[in-house]
Structures are given as C-alpha cells and as structure tokens.
C-alpha positions as semicolon CSV with decimal commas, in nm:
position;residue;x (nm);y (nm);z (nm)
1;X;0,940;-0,261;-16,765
2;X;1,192;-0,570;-16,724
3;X;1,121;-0,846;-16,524
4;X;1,385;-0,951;-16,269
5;X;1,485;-1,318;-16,299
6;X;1,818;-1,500;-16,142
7;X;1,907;-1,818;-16,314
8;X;2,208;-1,952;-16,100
9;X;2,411;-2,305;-16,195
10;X;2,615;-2,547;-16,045
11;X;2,744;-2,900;-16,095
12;X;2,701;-3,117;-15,870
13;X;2,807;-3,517;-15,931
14;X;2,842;-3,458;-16,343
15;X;2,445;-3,287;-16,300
16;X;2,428;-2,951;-16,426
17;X;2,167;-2,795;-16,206
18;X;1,975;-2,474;-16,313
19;X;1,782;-2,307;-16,025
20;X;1,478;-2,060;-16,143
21;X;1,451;-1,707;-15,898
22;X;1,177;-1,524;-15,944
23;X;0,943;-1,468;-16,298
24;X;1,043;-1,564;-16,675
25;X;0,836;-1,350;-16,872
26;X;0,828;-1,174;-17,223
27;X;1,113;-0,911;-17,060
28;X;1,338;-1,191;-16,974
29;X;1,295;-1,542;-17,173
30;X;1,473;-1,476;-17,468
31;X;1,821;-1,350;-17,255
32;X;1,792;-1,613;-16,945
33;X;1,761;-1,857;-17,217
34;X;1,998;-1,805;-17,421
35;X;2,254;-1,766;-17,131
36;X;2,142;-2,145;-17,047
37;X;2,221;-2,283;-17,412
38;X;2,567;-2,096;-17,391
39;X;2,615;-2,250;-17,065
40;X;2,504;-2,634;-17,230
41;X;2,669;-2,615;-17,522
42;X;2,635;-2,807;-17,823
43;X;2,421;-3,148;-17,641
44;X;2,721;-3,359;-17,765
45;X;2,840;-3,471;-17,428
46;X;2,702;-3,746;-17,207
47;X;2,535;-3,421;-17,001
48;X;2,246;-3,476;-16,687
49;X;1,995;-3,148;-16,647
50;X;1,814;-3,066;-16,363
51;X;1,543;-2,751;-16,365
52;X;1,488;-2,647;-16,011
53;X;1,189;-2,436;-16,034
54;X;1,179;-2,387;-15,618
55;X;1,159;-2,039;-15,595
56;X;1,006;-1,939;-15,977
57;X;0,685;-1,765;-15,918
58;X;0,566;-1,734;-16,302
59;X;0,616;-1,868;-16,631
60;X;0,500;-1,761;-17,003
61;X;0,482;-1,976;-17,301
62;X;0,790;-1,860;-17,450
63;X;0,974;-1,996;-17,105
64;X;0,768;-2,347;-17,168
65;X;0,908;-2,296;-17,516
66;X;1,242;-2,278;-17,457
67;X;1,188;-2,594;-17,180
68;X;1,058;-2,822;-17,440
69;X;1,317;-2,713;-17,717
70;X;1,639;-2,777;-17,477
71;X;1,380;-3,143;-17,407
72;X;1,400;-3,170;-17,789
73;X;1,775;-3,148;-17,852
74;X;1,873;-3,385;-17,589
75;X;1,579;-3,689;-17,602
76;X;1,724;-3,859;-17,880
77;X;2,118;-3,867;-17,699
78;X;2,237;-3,960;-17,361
79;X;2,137;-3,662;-17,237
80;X;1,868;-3,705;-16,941
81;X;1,633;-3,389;-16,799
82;X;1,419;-3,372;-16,498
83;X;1,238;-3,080;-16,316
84;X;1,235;-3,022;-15,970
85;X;1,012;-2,822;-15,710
86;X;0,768;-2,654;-15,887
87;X;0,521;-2,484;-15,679
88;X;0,152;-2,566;-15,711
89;X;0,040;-2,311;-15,984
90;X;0,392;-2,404;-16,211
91;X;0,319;-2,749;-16,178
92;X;-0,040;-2,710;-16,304
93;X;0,076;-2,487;-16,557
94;X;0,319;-2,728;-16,672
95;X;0,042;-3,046;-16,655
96;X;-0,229;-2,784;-16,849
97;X;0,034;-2,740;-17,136
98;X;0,182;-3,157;-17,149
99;X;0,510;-3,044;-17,045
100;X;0,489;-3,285;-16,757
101;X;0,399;-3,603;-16,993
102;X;0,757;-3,537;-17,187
103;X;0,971;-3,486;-16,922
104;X;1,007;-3,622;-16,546
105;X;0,878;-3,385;-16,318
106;X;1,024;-3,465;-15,886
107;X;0,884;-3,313;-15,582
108;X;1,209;-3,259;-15,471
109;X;1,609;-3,205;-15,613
110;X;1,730;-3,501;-15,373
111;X;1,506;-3,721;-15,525
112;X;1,663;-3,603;-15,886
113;X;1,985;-3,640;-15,765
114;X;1,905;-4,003;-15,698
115;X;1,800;-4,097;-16,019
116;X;1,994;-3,889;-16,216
117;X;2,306;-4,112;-16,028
C-alpha cells in the first residue's frame, strides 16, 4: 500500500519553500525526494531553502536521510536551509536523531522568512 504525500513549492522573495502534506514513508521517500532535487538542481546557485513541515504527520529515516543529504550538498556554499513548523512528535523526532543541531529549526515560516532576508 502507498502512502499519500503532497510536496507543494513556491518562491517567495528568492526562498524556495517546500511545504510537507501528510506522511513520508518507505512508499513515498525515494519519489517525493527525488522530485525535490529535480526541482533544486545542481546547488550551484546562491539558492535559500525552507522545509515547512506544518501539516507532515510522520517521517522515516530514509525522509531524515534525504533532509540531511540535501543539508550536506549545500553547507559548504551559499546555500542556507531552515525548517519550519514541525509539530511536536516531528520536532522530537528530529532532536532524537541530531537533525536539529545541523540545521536551524523556526517555530514558524514568518520567522524564516525574516532571516532568510
């Protein structure tokens, strides 16, 4: 059985914002993901990433995988990365596995927005 997932982006002020619906899973990670490193590119542009988790009810490792590896290509360039509104059990999921300690984690997108300006 598939798990449904919607992984919608937009631009907003040269920030290319990614907002999570619903579970990445096993069924899903691999395809939502690589849809997201299409939708990147190659990480040679001056590029600003936001992960709204707001409405993303689960994640498995291979989603905090594929987190930490886009983290990876872009902490050495220009490239900045923050992660917005994660519920309570994402956010201690993401604490519980370090994800947190690498990159900025906000309360809240506006907040991003903000620092990402």
């Amino acid at each position: 059985m598939k798990t449904l997932i919607e992984v919608n982006k937009k631009e907003e002020n040269w920030v290319i914002i990614f907002e999570f619906n619903w579970e990445l899973d096993e069924t899903n990670a691999d395809k939502q993901f690589k849809s997201i490193y299409d939708q990147i590119g190659d990480f040679s542009d001056e590029t600003k990433i936001i992960f709204n988790l707001i409405w993303l009810k689960y994640l498995n490792s291979k989603s905090i995988w594929y987190i930490a590896d886009i983290f990876s290509n872009i902490e050495d360039s220009e490239w900045k990365m923050i992660i917005t509104n994660c519920s309570e059990w994402v956010k201690d999921i993401l604490e519980l596995v370090g994800i947190t300690t690498i990159i900025e984690t906000l309360d809240d997108i506006s907040e991003a927005m903000e620092k990402l300006a």
